[in-house]
C-alpha positions in Angstrom: 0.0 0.0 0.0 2.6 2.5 0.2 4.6 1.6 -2.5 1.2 2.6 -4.2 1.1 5.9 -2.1 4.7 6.7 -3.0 4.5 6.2 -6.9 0.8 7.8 -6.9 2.8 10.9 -5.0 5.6 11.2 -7.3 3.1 10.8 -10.6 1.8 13.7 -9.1 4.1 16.2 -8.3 5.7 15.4 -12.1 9.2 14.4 -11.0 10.7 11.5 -13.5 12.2 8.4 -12.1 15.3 7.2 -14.1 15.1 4.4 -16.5 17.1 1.6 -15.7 19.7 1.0 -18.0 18.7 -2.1 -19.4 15.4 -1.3 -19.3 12.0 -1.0 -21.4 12.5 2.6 -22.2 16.0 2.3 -23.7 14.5 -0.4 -26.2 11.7 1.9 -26.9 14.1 4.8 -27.6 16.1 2.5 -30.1 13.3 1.6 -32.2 12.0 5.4 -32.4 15.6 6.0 -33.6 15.8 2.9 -35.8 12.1 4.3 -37.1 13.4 7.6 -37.7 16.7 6.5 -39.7 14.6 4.1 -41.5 12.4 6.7 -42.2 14.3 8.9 -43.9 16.7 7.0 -46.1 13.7 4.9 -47.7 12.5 8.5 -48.6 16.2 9.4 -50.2 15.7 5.9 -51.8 11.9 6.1 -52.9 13.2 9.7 -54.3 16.4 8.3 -56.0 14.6 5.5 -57.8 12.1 7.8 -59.1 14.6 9.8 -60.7 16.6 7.6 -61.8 16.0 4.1 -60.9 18.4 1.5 -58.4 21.6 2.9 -60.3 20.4 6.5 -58.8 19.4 4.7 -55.4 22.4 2.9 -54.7 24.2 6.3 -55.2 21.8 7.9 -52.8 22.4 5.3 -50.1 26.2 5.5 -51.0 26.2 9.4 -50.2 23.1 9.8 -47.8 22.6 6.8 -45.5 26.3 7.9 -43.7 25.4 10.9 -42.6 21.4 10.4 -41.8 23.4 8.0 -39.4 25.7 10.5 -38.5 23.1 13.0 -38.0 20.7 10.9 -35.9 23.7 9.8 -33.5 24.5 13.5 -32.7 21.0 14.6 -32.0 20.3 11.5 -30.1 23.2 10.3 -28.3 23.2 7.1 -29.3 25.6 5.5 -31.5 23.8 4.4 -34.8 24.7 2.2 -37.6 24.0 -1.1 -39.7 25.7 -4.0 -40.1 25.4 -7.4 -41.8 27.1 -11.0 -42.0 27.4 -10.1 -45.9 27.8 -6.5 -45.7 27.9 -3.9 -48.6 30.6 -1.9 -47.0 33.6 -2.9 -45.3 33.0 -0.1 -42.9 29.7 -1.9 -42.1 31.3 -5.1 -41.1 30.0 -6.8 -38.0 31.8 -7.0 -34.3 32.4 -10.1 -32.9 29.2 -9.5 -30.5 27.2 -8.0 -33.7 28.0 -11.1 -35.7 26.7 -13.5 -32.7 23.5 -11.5 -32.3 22.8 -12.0 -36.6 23.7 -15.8 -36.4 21.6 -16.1 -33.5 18.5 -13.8 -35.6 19.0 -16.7 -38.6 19.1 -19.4 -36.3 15.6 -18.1 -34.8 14.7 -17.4 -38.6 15.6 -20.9 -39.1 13.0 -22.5 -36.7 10.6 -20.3 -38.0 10.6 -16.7 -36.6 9.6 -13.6 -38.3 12.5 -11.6 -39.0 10.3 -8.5 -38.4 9.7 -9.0 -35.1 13.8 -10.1 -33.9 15.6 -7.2 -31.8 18.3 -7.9 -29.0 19.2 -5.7 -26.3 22.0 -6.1 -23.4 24.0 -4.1 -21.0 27.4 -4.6 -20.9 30.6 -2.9 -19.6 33.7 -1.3 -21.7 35.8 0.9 -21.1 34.6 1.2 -17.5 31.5 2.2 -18.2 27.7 1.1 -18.7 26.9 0.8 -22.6 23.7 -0.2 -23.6 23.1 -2.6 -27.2 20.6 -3.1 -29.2 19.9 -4.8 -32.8 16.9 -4.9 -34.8 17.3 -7.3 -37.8 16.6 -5.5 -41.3 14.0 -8.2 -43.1 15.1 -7.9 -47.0 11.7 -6.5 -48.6 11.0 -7.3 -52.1 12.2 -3.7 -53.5 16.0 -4.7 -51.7 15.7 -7.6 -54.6 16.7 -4.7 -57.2 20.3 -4.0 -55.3 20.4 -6.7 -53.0 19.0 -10.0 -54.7 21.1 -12.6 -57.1 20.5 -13.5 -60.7 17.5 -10.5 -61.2 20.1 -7.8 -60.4 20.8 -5.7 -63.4 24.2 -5.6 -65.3 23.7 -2.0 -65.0 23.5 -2.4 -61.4 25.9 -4.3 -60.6 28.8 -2.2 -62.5 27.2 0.3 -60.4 27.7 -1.8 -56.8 31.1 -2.9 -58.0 32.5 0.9 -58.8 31.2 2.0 -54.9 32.0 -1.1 -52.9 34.7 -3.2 -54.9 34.0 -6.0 -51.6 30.4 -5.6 -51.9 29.2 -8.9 -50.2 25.6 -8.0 -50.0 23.7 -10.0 -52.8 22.0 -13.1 -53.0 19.5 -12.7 -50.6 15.9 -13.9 -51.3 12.9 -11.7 -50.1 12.3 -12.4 -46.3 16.0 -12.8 -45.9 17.6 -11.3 -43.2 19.4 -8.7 -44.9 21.7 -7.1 -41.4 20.7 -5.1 -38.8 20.3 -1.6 -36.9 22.8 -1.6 -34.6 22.4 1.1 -31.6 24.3 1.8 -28.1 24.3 4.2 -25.4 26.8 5.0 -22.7 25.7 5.7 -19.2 
């Protein structure tokens, strides 16, 4: 009863309690990051294709998904990037602890989960300090299939892929694959 009193008095008076670090509202805050970044480079993409199809949208991503990550990781204070066990960009390889976390999403994908709905959080220490993780798996939609897939990738394309990312490792996946993941953290 007055563990009710107590929370009913501080609700009250408008004073915040602090989120524990590994808590709800840090995985919350990741996804409405991940939503925002997500956001906005399909929009560069939707508007690249439409002006000049995937060889304009692989540009776009080239040039714009860097800094929408860059810019979201300032104004949030979070770390945010992607990463993939067959990444694009060498830049975008995975951590040893990134790369466990995607094995572990394709072995879940294996016995049957929805790669839409796979996201991993921890708390761990480095450095000395408290660092929140989380991952949300990217599922590969059927528009990736233009940049991303195998044989229906055009020659166009992939001179295109091949003159930004000469170790471009991210083709061959099948819609519903799991194409990487967000990858977020947060120091305490």
């Amino acid at each position: 009863m007055k563990t009710k009193i107590l929370i009913t008095a501080i609700l009250a008076t408008g004073i915040s309690l602090p989120v524990m670090a590994d808590g709800h509202g840090n995985v919350m805050e990741a996804r409405k990051i991940i939503k925002q970044f997500a956001t906005e480079l399909k929009g560069e993409l939707q508007k690249a294709m439409k002006e000049g199809g995937p060889v304009n949208a692989i540009s776009a991503c080239n040039s714009k998904a860097p800094g929408i990550a860059a810019n979201i990781s300032a104004s949030s204070g979070w770390s945010v990037a992607r990463t993939s066990l067959k990444p694009r960009a060498t830049a975008n390889a995975p951590l040893p602890w990134e790369r466990k976390v995607l094995e572990e999403f394709e072995a879940k994908k294996a016995a049957g989960a929805d790669p839409k709905t796979l996201d991993y959080s921890d708390v761990v220490e480095e450095d000395g300090k408290k660092v929140f993780r989380y991952m949300k798996a990217i599922p590969t939609a059927k528009v990736c299939l233009n940049c991303h897939g195998g044989d229906e990738v055009k020659p166009e394309v992939v001179m295109r892929l091949k003159s930004l990312y000469p170790a471009d490792q991210a083709r061959g996946f099948k819609e519903g694959d799991i194409r990487g993941a967000f990858v977020l953290k947060k120091t305490f």
